[in-house]
C-alpha positions as CSV (number, residue, x, y, z in Angstrom):
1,X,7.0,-12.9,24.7
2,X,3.5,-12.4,22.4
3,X,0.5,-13.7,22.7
4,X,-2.2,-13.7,20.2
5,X,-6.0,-11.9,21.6
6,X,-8.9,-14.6,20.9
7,X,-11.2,-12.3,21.8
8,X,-9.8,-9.1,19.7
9,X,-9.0,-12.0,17.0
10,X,-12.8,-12.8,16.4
11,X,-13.7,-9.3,16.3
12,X,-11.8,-8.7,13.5
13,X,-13.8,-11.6,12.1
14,X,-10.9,-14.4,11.5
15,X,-9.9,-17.3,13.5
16,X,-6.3,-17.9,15.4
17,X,-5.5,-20.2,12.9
18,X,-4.4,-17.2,11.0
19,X,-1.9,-16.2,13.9
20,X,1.5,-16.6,12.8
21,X,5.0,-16.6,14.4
22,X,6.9,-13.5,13.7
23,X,10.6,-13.2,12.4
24,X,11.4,-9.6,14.4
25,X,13.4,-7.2,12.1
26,X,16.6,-6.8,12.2
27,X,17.0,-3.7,10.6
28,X,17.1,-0.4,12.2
29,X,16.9,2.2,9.8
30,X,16.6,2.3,6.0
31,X,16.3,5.3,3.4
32,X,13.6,7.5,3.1
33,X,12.0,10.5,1.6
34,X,10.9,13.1,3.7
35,X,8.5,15.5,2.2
36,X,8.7,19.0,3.8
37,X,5.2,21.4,4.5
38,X,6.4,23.3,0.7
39,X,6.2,19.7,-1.5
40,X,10.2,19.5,-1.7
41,X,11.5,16.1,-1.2
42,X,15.2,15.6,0.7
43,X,16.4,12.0,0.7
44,X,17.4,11.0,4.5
45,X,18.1,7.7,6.5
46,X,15.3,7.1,9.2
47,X,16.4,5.5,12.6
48,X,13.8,3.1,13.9
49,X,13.0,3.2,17.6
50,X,14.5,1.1,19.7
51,X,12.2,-1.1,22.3
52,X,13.8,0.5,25.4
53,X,12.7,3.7,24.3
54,X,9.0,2.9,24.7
55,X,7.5,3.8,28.8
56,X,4.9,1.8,27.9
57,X,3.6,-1.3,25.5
58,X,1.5,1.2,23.6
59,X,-2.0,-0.2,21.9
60,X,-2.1,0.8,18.2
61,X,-5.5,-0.1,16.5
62,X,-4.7,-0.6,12.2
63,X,-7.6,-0.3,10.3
64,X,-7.2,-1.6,6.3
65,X,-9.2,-1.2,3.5
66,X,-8.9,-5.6,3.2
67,X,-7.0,-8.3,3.1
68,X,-7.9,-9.8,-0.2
69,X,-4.5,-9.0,-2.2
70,X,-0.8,-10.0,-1.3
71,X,-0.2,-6.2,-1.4
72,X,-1.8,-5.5,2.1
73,X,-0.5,-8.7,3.5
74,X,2.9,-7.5,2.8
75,X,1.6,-4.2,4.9
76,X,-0.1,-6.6,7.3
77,X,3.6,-8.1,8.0
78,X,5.1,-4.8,8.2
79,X,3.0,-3.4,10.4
80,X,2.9,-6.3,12.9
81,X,6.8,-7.3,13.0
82,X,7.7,-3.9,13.9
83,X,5.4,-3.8,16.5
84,X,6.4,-7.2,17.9
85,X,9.9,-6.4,17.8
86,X,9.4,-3.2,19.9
87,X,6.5,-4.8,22.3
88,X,3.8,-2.9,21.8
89,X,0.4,-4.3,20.8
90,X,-2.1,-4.0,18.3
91,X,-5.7,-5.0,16.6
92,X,-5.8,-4.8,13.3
93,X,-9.4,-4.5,11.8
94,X,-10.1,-4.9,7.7
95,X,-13.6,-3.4,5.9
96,X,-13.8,-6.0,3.9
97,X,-13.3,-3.8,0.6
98,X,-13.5,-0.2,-1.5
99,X,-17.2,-0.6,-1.3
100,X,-16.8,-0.8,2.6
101,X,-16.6,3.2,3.7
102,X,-19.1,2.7,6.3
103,X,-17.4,-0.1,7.4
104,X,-14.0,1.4,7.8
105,X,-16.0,4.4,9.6
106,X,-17.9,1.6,12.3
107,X,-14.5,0.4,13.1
108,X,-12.1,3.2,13.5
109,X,-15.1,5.0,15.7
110,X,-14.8,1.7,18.1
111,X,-11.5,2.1,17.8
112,X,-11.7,6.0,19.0
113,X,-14.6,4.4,21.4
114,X,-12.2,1.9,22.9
115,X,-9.3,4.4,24.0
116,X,-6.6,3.0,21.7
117,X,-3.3,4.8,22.2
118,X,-3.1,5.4,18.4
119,X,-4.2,4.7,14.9
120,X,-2.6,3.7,11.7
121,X,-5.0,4.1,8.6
122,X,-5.3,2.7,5.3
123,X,-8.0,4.8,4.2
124,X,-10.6,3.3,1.9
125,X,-11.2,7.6,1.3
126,X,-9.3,10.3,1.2
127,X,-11.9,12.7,1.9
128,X,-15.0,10.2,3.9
129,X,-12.3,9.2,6.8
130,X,-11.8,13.1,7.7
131,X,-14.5,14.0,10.5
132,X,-13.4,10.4,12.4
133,X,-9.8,11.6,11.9
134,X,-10.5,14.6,13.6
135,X,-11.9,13.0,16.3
136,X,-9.5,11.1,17.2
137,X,-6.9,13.3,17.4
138,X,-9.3,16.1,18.8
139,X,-9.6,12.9,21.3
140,X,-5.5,12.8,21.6
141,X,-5.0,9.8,19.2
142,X,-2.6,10.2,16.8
143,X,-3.4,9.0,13.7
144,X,-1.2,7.9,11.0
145,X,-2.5,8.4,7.2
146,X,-0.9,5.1,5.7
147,X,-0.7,4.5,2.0
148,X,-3.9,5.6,0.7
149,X,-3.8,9.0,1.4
150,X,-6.1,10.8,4.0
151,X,-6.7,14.8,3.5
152,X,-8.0,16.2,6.5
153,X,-5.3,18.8,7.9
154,X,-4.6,17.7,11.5
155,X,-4.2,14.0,10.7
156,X,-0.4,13.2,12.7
157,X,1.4,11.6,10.1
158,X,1.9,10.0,6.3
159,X,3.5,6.9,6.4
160,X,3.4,6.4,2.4
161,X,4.7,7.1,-1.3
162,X,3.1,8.8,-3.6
163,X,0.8,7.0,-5.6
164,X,1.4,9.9,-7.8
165,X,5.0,9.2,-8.2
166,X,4.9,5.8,-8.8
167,X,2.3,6.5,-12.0
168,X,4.3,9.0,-12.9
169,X,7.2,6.4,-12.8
170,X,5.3,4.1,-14.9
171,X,3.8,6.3,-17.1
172,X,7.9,7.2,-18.2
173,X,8.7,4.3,-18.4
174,X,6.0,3.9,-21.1
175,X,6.6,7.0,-23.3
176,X,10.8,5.8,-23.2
177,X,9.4,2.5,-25.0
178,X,7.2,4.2,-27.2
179,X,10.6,5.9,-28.2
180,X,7.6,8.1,-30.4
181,X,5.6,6.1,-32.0
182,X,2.2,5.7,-31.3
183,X,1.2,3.6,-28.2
184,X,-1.9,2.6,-27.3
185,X,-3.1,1.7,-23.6
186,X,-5.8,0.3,-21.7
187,X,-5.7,1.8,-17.8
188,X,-7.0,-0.1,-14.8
189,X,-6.0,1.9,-11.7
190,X,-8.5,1.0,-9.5
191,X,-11.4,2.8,-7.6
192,X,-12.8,6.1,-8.2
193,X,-12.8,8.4,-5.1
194,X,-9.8,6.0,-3.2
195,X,-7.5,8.9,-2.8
196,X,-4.0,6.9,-4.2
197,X,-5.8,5.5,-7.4
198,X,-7.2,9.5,-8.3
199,X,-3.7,10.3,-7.4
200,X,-2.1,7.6,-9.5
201,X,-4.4,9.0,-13.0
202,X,-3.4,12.0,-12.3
203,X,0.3,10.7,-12.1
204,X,0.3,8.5,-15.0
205,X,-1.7,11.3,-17.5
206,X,0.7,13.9,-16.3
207,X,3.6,11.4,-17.5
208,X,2.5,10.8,-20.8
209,X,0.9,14.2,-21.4
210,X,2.3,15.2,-24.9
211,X,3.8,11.7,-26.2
212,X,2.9,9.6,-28.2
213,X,1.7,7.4,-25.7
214,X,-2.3,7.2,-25.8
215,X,-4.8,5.7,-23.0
216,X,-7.6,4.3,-25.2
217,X,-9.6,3.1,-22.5
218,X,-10.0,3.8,-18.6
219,X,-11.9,1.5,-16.5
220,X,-12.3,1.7,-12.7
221,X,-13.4,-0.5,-9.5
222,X,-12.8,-2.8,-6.7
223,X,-9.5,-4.4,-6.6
224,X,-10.5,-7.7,-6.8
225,X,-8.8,-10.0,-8.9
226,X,-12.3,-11.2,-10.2
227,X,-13.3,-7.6,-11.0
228,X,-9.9,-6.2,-12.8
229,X,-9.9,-9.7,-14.2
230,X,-13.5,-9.1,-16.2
231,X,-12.4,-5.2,-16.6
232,X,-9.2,-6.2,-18.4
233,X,-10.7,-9.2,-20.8
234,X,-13.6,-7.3,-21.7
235,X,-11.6,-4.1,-22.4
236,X,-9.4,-6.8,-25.0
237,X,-12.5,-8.3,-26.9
238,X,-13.9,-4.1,-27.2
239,X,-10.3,-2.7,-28.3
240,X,-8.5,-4.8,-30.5
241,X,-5.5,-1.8,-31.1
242,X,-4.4,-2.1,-27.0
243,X,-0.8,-2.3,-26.6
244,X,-0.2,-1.9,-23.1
245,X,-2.2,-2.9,-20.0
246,X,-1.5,-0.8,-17.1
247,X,-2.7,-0.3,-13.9
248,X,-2.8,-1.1,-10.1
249,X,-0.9,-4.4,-9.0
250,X,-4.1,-6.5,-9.0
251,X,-4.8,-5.5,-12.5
252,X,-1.1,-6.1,-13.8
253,X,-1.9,-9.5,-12.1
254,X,-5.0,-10.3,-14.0
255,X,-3.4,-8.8,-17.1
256,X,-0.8,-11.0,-17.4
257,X,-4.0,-13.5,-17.7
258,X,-6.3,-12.1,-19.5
259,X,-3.2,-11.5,-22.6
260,X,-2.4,-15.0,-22.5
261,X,-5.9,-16.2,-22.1
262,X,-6.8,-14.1,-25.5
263,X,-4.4,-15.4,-27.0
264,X,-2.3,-11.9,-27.1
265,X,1.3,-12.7,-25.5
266,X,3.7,-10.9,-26.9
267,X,1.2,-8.3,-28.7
268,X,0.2,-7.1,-25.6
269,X,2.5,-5.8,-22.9
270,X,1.6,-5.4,-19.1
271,X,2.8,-2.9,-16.4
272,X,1.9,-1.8,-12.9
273,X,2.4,1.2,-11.4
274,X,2.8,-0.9,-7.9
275,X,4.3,-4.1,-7.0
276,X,3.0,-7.7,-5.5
277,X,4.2,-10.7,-5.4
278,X,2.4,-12.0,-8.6
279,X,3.8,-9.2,-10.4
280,X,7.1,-9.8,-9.5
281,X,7.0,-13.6,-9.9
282,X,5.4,-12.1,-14.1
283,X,8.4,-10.0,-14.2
284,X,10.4,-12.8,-13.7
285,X,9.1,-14.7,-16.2
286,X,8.3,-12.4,-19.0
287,X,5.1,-12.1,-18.8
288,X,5.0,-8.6,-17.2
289,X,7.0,-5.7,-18.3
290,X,8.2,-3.6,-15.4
291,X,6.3,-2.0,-12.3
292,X,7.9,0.8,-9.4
293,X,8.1,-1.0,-6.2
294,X,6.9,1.8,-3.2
295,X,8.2,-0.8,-0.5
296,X,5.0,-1.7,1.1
297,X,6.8,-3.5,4.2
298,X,9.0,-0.7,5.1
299,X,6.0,1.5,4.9
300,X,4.1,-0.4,7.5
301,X,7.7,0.0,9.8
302,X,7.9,3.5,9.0
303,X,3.9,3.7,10.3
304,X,4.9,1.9,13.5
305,X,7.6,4.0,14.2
306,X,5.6,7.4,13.8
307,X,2.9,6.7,15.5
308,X,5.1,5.3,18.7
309,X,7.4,8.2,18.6
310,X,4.3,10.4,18.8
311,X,3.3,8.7,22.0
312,X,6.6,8.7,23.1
313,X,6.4,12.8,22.6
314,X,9.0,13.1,20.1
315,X,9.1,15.3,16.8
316,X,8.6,13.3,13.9
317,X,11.7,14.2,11.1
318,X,9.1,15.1,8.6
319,X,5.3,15.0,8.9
320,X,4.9,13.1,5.7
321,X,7.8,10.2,4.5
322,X,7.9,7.2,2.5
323,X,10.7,4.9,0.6
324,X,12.1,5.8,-2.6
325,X,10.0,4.0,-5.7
326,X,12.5,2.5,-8.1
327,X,11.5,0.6,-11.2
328,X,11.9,-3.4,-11.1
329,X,12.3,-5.2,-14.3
330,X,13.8,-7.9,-15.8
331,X,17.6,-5.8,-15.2
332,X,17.0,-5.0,-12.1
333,X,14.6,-7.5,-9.8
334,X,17.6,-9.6,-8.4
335,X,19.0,-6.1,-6.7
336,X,16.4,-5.9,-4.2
337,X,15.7,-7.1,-1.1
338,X,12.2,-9.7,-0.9
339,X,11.4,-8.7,2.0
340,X,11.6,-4.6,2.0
341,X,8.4,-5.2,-0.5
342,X,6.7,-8.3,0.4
343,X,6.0,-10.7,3.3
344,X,8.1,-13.6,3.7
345,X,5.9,-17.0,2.1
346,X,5.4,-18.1,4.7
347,X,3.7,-15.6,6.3
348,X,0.5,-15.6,7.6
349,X,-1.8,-12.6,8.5
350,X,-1.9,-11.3,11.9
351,X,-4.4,-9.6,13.3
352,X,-4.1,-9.4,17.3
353,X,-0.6,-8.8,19.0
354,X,-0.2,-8.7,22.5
355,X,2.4,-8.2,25.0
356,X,2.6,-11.1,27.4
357,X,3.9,-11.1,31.0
């Protein structure tokens, strides 16, 4: 059975009041996109390792931007399921925020420092995480670029989806409801320099290049419900012709109440370009449009499993991999599963697994 660390627990700066009970997965495999070395995609089922095949309860340190949205809960619950229901351990340290780099650097280098078997990383920068990358796997940790996007070259693994992709989903979306007339939009898609919200403008600009679909006004920063929330509002009172609000999941949040708080429901339409529970729950009722879901749970198995088969010695199917996005709305929410994208309620965030004897 698991037991929860104390001590690990209070380095990562929470209490065991946080430790939950674990439902283990049942699943073991689900569908994929593996993206080849040349950029082309090939759709493929991935086989999840089985807990026999580990020699060892491998130690897997997970370091997370934070822990202040639903969206890295849901990655928090991925993560730690799968490795409860193979029995290896983990520590699972969060920065605290976007503004944290240094942070994320402290940690991950006591992580390095502390001989953890491996590394999966939800890099708060694509480009500041890369000489701590290097040594770790210089160091023979394999580390496992989760999410967000991490560019240095001999990182292990890319357990995500395309931020690009899923604006890029979003931003079609948009230009098919403009159906060519004009259509104005306010853009909230998070912090500059975060390597999956630069990718995710890129994406979204590239999908509406040449409609008639026209960002008015771009504004970036923490994803803090607080912060998008101001963002948002303010953006309302300045621009008076907005008829979309787009952006990251937080924002789409907040923007379903900053329209209604203005006064603006059913003027003003709101999308994300990814999915939390909040968003959801607004598509649900009509007060958010649509948003791509990128499947954050099966993500944070899909981490698990690369960086174990690495330990284990065996040759990852593709380097890089992540879920399929497809577009929830109104037509199509009751055809997924809850919890391929989300934790269950219940849930509670883990931070400390251990294997017991």
């Amino acid at each position: 059975m698991f037991r929860f660390s104390p001590k690990l627990m209070m380095l990562a700066g929470l209490s065991l009041a946080t430790a939950p009970g674990l439902a283990l997965a049942e699943r073991s495999s689900f569908p994929v996109e593996l993206v080849q070395e040349d950029g082309s995609k090939k759709d493929a089922d991935w086989p999840l390792i089985t807990k026999e095949e580990l020699t060892k309860p491998w130690n897997i340190c997970v370091l997370f931007p934070h822990l202040k949205d639903s969206y890295w809960v849901a990655a928090n619950y991925g993560i730690a399921d799968e490795i409860a229901r193979t029995g290896a351990s983990m520590t699972l340290y969060e920065a605290g925020g976007y503004n944290n780099l240094s942070t994320q650097l402290s940690q991950m280098d006591n992580c390095i420092a502390q001989g953890f078997d491996g590394i999966i990383l939800g890099a708060i920068s694509a480009d500041g995480v890369g000489a701590l990358v290097k040594k770790a796997t210089d160091a023979g940790i394999p580390v496992i670029d989760f999410v967000n996007g991490v560019n240095e070259p001999s990182v292990s693994g890319h357990a995500l989806v395309s931020f690009y992709d899923l604006a890029f989903t979003t931003g079609k979306y948009l230009v098919e409801q403009a159906g060519g007339q004009p259509l104005k939009v306010g853009f909230f898609p998070g912090p500059q320099g975060a390597g999956w919200s630069d990718d995710a403008v890129r994406g979204f600009n590239d999908a509406i290049a040449g409609s008639s679909v026209e960002v008015l006004v771009t504004r970036r920063g923490d994803t803090g419900l607080n912060v998008q929330l101001d963002f948002i509002s303010n953006a309302l009172l300045t621009y008076d012709d907005i008829d979309w609000v787009v952006g990251v999941d937080i924002a789409a949040e907040a923007g379903a109440v900053a329209v209604r708080n203005a006064g603006l429901a059913g003027k003003v339409q709101v999308a994300a370009f990814d999915i939390i529970p909040p968003v959801y729950e607004n598509i649900k009722a009509g007060d958010t449009k649509a948003s791509p879901t990128d499947f954050t749970t099966l993500q944070g198995r899909l981490a698990v499993d690369m960086v174990l088969r690495l330990l284990e010695g065996q040759t990852l199917a593709a380097k890089r991999a992540g879920p399929k996005p497809q577009m929830v709305t109104s037509d199509t929410i009751d055809s997924f599963e809850y919890t391929d994208m989300f934790a269950p309620k219940d849930f509670a965030v883990t931070f400390s697994l251990t294997e017991g004897q």
